[in-house]
C-alpha positions as CSV (number, residue, x, y, z in Angstrom):
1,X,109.4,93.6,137.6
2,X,111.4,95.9,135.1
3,X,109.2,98.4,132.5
4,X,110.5,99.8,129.6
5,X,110.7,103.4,130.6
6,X,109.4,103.1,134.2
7,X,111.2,105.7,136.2
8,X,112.1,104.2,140.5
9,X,111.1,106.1,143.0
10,X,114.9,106.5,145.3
11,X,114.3,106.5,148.9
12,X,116.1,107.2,152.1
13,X,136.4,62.8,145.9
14,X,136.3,61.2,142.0
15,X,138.7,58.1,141.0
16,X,139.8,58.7,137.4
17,X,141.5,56.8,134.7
18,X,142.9,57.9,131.3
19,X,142.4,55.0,129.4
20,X,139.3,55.2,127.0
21,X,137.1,52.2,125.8
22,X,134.9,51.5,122.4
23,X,131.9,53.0,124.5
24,X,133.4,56.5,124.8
25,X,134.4,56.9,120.9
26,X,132.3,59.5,119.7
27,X,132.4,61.9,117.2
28,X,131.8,65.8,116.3
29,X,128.1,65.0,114.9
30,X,127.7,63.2,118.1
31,X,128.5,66.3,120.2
32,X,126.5,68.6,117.8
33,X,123.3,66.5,118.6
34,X,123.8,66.5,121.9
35,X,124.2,70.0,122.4
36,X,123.0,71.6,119.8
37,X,123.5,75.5,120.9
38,X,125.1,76.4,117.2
39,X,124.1,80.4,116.9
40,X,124.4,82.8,113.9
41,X,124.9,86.2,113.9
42,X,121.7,88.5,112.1
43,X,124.8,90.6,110.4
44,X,122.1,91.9,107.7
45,X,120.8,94.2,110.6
46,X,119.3,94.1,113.6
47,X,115.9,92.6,112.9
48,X,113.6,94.2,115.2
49,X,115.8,95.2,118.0
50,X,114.2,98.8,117.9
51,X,111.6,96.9,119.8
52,X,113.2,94.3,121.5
53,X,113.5,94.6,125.7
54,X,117.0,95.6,126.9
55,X,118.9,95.5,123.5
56,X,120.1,99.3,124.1
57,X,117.5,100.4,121.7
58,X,114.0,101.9,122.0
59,X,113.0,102.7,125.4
60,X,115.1,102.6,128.4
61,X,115.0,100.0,130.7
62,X,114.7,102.6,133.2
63,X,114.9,106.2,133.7
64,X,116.0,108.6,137.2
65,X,119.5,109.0,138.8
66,X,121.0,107.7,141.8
67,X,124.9,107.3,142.9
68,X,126.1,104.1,144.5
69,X,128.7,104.6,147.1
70,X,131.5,102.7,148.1
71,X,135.1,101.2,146.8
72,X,134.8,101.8,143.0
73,X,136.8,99.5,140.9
74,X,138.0,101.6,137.8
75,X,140.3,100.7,135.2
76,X,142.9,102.4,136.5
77,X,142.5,103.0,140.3
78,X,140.3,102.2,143.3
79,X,138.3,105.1,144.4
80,X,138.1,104.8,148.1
81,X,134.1,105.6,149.3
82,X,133.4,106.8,145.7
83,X,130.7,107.1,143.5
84,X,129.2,105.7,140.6
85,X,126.5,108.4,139.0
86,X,123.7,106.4,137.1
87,X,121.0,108.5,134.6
88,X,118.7,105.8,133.0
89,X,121.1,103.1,131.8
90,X,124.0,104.9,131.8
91,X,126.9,105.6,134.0
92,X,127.5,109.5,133.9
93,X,129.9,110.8,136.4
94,X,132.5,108.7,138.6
95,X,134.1,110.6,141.6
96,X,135.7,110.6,145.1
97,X,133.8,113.3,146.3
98,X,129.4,113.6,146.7
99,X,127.3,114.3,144.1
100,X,124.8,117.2,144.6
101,X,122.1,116.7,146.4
102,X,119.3,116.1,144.0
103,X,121.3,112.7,143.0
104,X,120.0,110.4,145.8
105,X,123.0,108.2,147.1
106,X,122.6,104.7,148.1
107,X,125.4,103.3,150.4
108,X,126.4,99.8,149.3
109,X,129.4,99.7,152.2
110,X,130.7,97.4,149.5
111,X,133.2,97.3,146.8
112,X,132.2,98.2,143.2
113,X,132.9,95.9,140.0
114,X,131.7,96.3,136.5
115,X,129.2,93.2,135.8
116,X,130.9,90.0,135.6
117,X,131.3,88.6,131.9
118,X,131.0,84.9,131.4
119,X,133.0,84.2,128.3
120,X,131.0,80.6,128.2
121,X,128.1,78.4,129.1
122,X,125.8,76.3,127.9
123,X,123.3,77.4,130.0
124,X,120.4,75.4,128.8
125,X,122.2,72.0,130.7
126,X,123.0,74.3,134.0
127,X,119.8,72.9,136.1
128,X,121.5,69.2,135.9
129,X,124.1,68.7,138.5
130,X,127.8,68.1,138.6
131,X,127.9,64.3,136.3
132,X,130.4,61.9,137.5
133,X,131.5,59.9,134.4
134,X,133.8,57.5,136.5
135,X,136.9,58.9,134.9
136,X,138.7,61.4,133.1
137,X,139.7,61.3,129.1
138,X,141.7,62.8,126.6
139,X,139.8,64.8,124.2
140,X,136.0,66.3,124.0
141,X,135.3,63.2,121.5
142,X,135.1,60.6,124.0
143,X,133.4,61.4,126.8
144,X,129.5,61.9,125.0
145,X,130.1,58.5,124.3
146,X,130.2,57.0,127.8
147,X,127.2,55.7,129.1
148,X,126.9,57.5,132.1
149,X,126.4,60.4,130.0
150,X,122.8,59.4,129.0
151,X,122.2,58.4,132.3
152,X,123.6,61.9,133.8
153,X,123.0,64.7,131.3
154,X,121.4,63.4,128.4
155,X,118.0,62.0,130.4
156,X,117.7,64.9,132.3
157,X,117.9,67.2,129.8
158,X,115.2,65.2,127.4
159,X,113.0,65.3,130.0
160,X,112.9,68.8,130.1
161,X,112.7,69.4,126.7
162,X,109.9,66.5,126.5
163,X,108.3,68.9,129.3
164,X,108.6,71.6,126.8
165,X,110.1,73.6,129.8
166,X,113.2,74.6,127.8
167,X,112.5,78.3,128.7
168,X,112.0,77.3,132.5
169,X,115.3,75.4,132.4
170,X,117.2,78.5,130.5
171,X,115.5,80.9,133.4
172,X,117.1,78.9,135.8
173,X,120.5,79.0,134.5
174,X,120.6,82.8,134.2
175,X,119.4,83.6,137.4
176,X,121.9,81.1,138.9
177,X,124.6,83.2,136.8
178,X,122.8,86.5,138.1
179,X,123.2,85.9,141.7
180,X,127.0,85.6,141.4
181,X,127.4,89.1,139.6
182,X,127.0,87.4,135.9
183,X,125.6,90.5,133.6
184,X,126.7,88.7,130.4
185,X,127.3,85.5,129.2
186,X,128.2,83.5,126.1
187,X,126.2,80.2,124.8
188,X,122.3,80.7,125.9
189,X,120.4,79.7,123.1
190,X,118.8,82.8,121.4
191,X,115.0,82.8,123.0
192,X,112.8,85.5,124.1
193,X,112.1,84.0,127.5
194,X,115.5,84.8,128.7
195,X,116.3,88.3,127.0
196,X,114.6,89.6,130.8
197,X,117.6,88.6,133.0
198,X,121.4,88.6,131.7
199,X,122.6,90.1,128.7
200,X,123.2,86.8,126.1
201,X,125.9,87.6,123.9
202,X,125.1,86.0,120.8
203,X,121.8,88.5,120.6
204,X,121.2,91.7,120.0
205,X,123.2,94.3,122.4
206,X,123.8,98.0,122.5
207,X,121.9,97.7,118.9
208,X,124.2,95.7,117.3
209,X,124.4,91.6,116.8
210,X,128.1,90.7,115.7
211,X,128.6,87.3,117.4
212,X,128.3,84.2,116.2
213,X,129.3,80.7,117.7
214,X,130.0,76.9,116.9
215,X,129.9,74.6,119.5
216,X,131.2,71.9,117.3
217,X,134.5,70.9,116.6
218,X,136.7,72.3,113.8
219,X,136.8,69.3,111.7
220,X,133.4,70.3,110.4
221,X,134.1,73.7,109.5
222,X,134.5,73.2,106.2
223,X,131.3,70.9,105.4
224,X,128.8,72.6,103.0
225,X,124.9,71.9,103.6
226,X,122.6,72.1,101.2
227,X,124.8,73.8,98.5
228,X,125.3,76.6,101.3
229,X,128.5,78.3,102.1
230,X,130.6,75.9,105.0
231,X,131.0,78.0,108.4
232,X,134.3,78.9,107.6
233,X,133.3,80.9,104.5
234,X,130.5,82.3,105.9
235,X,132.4,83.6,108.8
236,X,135.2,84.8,106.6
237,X,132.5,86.3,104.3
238,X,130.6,88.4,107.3
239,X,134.1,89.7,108.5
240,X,135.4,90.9,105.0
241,X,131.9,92.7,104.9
242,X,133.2,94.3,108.6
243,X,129.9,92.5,110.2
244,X,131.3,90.7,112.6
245,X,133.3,91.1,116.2
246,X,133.6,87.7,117.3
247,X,132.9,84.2,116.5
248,X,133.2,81.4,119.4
249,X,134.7,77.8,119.2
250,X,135.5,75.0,121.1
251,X,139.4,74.0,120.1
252,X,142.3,72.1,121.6
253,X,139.2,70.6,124.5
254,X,141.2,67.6,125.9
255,X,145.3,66.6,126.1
256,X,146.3,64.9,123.4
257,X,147.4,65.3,119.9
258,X,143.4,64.8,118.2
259,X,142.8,67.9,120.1
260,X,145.6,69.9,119.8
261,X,145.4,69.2,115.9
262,X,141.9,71.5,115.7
263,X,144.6,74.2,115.6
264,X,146.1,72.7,112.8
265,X,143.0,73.1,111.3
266,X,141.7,76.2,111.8
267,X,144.7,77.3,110.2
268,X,144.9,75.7,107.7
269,X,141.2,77.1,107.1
270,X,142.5,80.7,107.6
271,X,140.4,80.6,110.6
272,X,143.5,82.0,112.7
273,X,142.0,85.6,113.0
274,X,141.8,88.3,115.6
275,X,137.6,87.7,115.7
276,X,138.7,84.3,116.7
277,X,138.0,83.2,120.3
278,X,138.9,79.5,121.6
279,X,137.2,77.7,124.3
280,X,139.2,75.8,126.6
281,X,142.5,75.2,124.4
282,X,143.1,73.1,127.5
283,X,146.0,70.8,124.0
284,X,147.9,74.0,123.3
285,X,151.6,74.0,124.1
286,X,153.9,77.4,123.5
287,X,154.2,77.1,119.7
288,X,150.2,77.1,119.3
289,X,150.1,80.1,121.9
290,X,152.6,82.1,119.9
291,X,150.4,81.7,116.7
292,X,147.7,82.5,118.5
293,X,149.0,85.6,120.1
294,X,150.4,86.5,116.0
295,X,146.7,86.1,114.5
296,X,145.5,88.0,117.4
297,X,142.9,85.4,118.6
298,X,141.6,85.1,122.1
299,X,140.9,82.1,124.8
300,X,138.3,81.2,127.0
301,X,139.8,79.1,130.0
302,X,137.3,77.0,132.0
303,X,139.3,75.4,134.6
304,X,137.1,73.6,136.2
305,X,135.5,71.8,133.4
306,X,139.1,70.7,131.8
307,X,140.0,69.5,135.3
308,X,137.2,67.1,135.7
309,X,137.0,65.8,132.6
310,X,140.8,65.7,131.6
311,X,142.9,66.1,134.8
312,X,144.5,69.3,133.0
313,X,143.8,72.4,132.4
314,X,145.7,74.8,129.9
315,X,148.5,76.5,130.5
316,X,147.2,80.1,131.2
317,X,150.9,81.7,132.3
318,X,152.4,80.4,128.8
319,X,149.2,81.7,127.0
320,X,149.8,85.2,128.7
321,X,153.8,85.5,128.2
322,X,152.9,85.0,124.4
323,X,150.6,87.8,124.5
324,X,147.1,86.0,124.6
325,X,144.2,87.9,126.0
326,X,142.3,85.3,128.1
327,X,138.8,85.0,129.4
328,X,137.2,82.6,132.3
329,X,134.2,80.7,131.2
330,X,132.3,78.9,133.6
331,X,131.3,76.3,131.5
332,X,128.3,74.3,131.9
333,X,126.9,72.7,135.7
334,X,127.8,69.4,134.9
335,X,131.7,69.5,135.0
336,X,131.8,73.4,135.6
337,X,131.0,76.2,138.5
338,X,127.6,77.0,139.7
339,X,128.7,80.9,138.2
340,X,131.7,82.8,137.1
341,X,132.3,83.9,140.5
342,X,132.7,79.9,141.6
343,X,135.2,79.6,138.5
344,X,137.0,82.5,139.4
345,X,137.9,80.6,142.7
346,X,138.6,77.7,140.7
347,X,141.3,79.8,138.7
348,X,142.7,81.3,141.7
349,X,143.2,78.0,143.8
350,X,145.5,76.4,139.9
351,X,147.0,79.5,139.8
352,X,148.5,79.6,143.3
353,X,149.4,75.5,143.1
354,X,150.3,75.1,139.8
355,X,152.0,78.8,138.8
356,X,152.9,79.9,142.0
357,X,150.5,83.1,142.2
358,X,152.2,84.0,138.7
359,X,149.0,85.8,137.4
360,X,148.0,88.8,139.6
361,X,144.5,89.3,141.1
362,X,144.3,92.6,139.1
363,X,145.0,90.0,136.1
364,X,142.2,87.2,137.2
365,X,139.4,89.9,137.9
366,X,140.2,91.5,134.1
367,X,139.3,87.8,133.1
368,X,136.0,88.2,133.7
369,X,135.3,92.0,133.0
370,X,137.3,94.0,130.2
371,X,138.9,91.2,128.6
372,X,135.9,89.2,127.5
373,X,134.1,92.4,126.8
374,X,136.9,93.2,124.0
375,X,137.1,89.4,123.2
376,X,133.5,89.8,122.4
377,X,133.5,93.6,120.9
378,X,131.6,95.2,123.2
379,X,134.3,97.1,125.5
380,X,132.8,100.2,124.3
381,X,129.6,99.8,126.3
382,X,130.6,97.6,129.1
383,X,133.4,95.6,130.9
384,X,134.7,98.5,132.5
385,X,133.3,101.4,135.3
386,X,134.0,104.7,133.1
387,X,131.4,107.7,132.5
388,X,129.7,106.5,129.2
389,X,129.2,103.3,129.7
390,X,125.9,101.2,130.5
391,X,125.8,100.5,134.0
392,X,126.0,96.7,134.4
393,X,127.6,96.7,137.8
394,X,127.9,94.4,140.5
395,X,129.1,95.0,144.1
396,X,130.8,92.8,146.9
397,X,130.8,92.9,150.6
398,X,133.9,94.6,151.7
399,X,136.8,92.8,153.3
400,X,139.7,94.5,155.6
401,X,142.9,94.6,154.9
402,X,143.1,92.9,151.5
403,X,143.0,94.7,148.0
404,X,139.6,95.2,146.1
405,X,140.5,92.5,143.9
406,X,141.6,89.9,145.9
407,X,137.5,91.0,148.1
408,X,136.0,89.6,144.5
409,X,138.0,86.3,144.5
410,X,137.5,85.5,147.9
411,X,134.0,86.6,147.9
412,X,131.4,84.2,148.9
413,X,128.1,83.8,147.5
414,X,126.7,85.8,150.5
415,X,128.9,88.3,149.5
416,X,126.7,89.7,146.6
417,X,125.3,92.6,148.0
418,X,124.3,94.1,144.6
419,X,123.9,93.5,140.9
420,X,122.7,96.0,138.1
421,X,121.7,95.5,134.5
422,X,121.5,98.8,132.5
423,X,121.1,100.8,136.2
424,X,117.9,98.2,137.0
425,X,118.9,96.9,140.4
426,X,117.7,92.7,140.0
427,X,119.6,91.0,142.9
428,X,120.8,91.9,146.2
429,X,120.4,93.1,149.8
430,X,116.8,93.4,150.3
431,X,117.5,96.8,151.7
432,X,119.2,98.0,149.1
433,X,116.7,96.9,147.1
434,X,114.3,98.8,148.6
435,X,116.4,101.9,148.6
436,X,116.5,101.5,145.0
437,X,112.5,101.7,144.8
438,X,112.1,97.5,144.5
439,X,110.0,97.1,147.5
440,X,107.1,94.4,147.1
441,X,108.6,93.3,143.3
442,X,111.1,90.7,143.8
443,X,111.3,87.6,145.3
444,X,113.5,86.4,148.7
445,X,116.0,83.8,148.2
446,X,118.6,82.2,150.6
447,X,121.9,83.2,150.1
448,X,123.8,80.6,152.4
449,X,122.4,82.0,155.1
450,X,121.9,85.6,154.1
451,X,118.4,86.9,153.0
452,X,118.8,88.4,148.5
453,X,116.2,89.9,146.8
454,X,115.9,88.8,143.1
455,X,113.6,90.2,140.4
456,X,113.3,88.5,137.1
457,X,109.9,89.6,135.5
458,X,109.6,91.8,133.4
459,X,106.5,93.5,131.0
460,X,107.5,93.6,127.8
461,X,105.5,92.3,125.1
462,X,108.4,90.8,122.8
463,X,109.8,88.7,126.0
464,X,107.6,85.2,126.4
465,X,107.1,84.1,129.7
466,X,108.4,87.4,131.6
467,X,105.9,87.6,134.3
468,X,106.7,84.3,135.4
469,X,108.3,83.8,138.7
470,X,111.1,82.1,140.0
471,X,108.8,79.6,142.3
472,X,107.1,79.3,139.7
473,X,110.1,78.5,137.1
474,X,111.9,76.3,139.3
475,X,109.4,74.0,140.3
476,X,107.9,73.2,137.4
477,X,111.8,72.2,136.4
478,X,112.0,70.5,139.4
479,X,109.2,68.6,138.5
480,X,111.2,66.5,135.9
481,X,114.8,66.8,137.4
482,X,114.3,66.2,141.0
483,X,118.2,66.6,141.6
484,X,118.3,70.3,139.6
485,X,121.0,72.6,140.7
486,X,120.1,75.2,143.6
487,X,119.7,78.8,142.7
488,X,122.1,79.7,145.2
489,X,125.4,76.8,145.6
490,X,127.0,77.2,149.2
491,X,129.4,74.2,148.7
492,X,132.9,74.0,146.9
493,X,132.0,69.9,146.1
494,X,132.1,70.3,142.3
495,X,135.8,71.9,142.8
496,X,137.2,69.1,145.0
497,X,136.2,66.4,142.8
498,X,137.9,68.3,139.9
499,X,141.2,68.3,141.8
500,X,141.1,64.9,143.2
501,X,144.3,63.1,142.1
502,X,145.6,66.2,140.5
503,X,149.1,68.6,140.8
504,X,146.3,70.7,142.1
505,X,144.7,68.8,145.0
């Protein structure tokens, strides 16, 4: 359990076809009903994030110093057995050598990452399970229209929100980003039940709320409701009045021309803009990469998720040689990873059979840490390992004889030996754990084999639900969806199925 201001004590195979019937016709309303995650911005002010838990305002999370020892990941070197210095939230001091001696050093005998940064999610469908729909198709339009959809992820999800479990559901999805070294991540709805475990990035953070998303298509951008500005104006409107960083679409999802036209569109709506970033963009060829690259927009790839229900992905190296800043998104459990650590397997295993290993591991692990923290505008705070910033850290098991980065790509779930929010330690080796003054307040899990520690209750009076336990959480969601996803996936089944019958099988 995390208290504001609470100082630790620190002791010692699918068969797919591309043909589409009438069934899977669908449209962007369609989609928008089904999953209805559309978020605004608050870019009047902050609301009441002076009093909100872990927005980086108020009270600490945590206060007291410790060092964690081992490989530190910086963004320019790897510090061999160095040291991260935390105070509070903060990182303060990164070196090769020992701190003095009032700093009490925990030994992670691991390699040391900033937090991972999940570009996007929906997070609320991430307790149903990988859906087979039978095939693949060629654009996001279709496949909400096939009838193993309701049968797959519409029913399930119903019944939880007929459970009125939402917040259970949501619970479940973050801590199953948590335990793969997800400190961030873009598409939770905005509730107060989750605020407790990963940062959401459409909320308040570092006292500051300049994100907003669309999970629709672009062909409704322009529609005015109720006499109100359409969401291209109002987008263009908060970032002439400088409040916004970032706002978050779904464009070019699928391989044919219907989706590669969204472009087209956004354009045309003088929506090609640097605060612009692009889920998937799975359509784009090298002309809409080099537009892209001109307005200064960014991409979300989610490899995983184009694979299974498209048979393509986008083409990442022809994004890159334009000069496209791309992030990895894990998507959402039914055609995507359990956790950006699974998707960053998934977009090492198309780079090395489609691109020949053309994008470096140095390149892959920047996809989930510094570039989506600047796709997102929050590279000031965190993304990186550099005195200043908030200490959202997570830390691997080291490997011999291969670089730090490739440790993170090939590391296993079991692997996790440590993951920070703001300095509070909430997953990892029980003995670190411990070491970090947890002992007796979080909960065991198994992590393929390997006993974790996970904490994610919290007191805080403006977070519903936080003394709720994971047991607890979990079974009442397992209650209604009897298959839900585990906390902790040891298998690489949802990958294999996305490559069957592929250039990258």
């Amino acid at each position: 359990m995390r208290m504001a201001g609470f100082g630790y004590l620190l002791v010692g195979t699918l068969m797919f076809g591309a043909a589409c019937s009438p069934e899977d016709q669908t449209t962007d309303d369609t989609w928008a009903d089904e999953n209805d995650d559309t978020v605004g911005a608050d870019p009047e002010g902050k609301g009441d994030s002076a009093t909100q838990y872990r927005t980086g305002c108020g009270s600490p999370i945590r206060t007291g110093s410790y060092a964690l020892k081992g490989d530190v990941v910086t963004p320019t070197k790897v510090i061999k057995s160095g040291y991260v210095v935390i105070d509070g939230e903060k990182i303060v001091d990164v070196r090769a050598t020992k701190p003095a001696a009032t700093i009490p050093v925990i030994d992670t005998a691991g390699v040391i990452f900033p937090g991972l940064i999940d570009g996007h999610g929906h997070v609320e469908y991430n307790h149903i399970p990988l859906a087979d729909l039978g095939k693949r198709y060629m654009d996001r339009d279709q496949w909400p229209g096939a009838k193993l959809y309701q049968t797959l992820v519409k029913d399930p999800k119903n019944a939880v929100t007929a459970a009125k479990i939402q917040c259970e559901a949501l619970r479940h999805g973050e801590a199953r980003a948590l335990v793969g070294g997800t400190t961030a991540i873009q598409g939770t709805p905005m509730t107060a039940c989750v605020r407790s475990l990963v940062r959401n990035l459409e909320g308040v953070n570092f006292c500051q709320d300049r994100v907003r998303q669309n999970v629709t298509g672009a062909v409704g951008f322009n529609r005015s409701i109720s006499g109100k500005p359409s969401f291209a104006d109002s987008v263009k409107a908060d970032i002439a009045a400088n409040k916004l960083d970032a706002v978050v679409v779904h464009i070019g999802e699928g391989i044919d021309e219907h989706a590669r036209a969204e472009w087209d569109i956004m354009k045309n709506l003088k929506m090609n803009i640097p605060q612009l970033v692009m889920i998937h963009t799975a359509a784009f060829g090298a002309a809409e990469y080099q537009e892209t690259a001109a307005a200064g927009a960014k991409i979300v790839w989610s490899p995983l998720s184009n694979l299974l229900l498209y048979g393509k992905t986008a083409e990442i190296p022809t994004a890159m040689d334009a000069g496209v800043m791309v992030s990895l998104g894990s998507d959402w459990a039914p055609s995507g990873s359990a956790n950006l650590l699974g998707e960053l397997k998934v977009a090492d295993h198309v780079n090395q059979k489609l691109w020949a290993g053309k994008i470096t591991d140095e390149e892959l692990v920047q996809m989930v840490t510094i570039h989506p923290a600047i796709a997102f505008g929050i590279d000031k705070f965190v993304g990186s390992i550099e005195v200043g910033k908030v200490a959202d850290l997570m830390v691997v098991a080291r490997k011999a004889k291969i670089s730090a980065y490739r440790t993170l790509i090939n590391s296993a779930p079991q692997d996790v030996v440590l993951v920070t929010i703001a300095g509070d330690p909430l997953y990892g080796d029980t003995a670190l754990l411990d070491s970090l003054g947890k002992t007796g307040d979080y909960e065991v899990v198994d992590a393929c084999g390997t006993k974790r520690g996970i904490d994610v209750t919290v007191t805080a009076k403006d977070v519903t639900s936080g003394t709720e336990t994971l047991a607890s959480f979990e079974a009442k969601v397992l209650a209604v969806n009897p298959i839900m996803t585990p906390l902790i996936d040891c298998t690489n089944d949802e990958a294999q199925k996305a490559y069957a019958g592929t250039t990258v099988q």
